[in-house]
N, C-alpha and C positions, 0 to 999 in steps of 0.2 A: 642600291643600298644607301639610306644615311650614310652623312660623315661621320656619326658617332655611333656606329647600332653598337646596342649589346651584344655581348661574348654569345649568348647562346642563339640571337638571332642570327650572326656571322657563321656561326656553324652550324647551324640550321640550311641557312640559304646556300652552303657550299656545297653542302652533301646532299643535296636538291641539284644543283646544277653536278654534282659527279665526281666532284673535285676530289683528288685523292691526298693533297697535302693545306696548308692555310698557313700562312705567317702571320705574327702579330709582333708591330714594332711601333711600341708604345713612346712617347718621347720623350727620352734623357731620362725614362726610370722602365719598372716592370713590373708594374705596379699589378698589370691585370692578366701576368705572365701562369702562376696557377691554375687560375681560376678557367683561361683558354686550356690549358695544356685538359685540366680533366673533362672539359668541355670536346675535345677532340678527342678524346682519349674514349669518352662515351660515345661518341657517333662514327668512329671508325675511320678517323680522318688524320693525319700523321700532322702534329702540330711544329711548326718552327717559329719558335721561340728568339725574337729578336731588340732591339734598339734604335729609333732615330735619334742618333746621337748628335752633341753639340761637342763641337772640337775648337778651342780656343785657336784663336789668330796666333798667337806667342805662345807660352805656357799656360799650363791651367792655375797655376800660384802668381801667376802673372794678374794682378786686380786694380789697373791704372784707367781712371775715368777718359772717357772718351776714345779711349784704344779697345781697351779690355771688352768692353759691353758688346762688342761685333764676336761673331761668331761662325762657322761652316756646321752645316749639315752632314750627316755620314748614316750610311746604315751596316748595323751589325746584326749578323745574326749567328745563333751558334747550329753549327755544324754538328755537334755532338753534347756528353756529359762536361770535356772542358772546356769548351764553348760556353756552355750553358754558368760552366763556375767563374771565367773570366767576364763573360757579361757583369755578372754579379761584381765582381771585383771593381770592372771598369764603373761599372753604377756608383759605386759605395764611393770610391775616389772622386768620384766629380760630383757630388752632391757635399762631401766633407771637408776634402784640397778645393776643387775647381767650382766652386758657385759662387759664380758673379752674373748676377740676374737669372742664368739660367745653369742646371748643372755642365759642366763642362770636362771633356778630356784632354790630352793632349797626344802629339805624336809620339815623346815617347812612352807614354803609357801604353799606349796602344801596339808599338816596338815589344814590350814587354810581355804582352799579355793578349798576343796575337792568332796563338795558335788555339785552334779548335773554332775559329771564326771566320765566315765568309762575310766577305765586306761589296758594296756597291757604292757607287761615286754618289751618292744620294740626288735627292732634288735640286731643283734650281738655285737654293741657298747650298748648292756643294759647292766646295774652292775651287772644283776642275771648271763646273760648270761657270759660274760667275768669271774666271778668268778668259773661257770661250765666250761668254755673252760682251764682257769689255775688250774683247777682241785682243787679247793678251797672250796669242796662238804658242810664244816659245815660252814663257810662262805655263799655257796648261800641258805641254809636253812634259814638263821638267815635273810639275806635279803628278800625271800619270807615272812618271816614271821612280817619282818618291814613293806612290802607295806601293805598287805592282815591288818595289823593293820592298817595305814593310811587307805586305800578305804575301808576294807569290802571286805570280800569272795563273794560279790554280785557285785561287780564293779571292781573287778582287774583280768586281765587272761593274761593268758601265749600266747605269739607269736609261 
């Protein structure tokens, strides 16, 4: 598959290969969250509805050149109907408080508006992971042990 197919080719090619559920984790918005959900919803495939989120270094009201512009990676996705309304929530915040270059969350927004959401340590730009790539091993401990506090050993897992 392209890096970028369309909604109805992605659920096309899913339900060709058998697949019984598809996520879609659009970046830092949900933009194209509809439009998959009835796209799966027609082809009999259980949609999850999610976020590659950007999560500010500091705060997300935090907006100081040359600090503020770095960023982590995270993925959310909703679990359920509150899930699906904290995405929204978290979206709206970090495009209205947290946009500095890119929309932005923060931890404690994320504290706040946690439940109904399964999270994963995202990609290579995640904090865990960049703290393991700069060999920063009691560092990425202490941040496992931040999320897994935020979500719950039931809702956080590793990329």
């Amino acid at each position: 598959m392209a890096a970028l197919p369309k909604i109805d080719e992605l659920v096309t090619a899913a339900k060709a290969d058998g697949m019984k559920a598809l996520a879609l984790t659009d970046n830092g918005n949900l933009y194209g969250a509809v439009e998959f959900y009835k796209a799966c919803k027609r082809d009999g495939i259980k949609p999850i509805i999610g976020v590659d989120a950007y999560v500010a270094m500091r705060g997300r009201l935090d907006k100081q050149a040359g600090i503020d512009n770095r960023r982590f990676r995270l993925i959310l996705l909703a679990k359920n109907a509150v899930g699906y309304k904290h995405l929204i929530k978290l979206v709206t915040a970090a495009h209205l408080e947290g946009f500095y270059y890119k929309p932005r969350v923060d931890k404690n927004l994320l504290r706040e508006l946690k439940d109904g959401l399964i999270v994963t340590s995202g990609c290579l730009q995640g904090e865990i992971s960049r703290a393991i790539m700069q060999r920063k091993t009691d560092h990425a401990h202490a941040l496992v042990r931040e999320y897994l506090d935020i979500f719950g050993k039931d809702h956080f897992y590793f990329e």
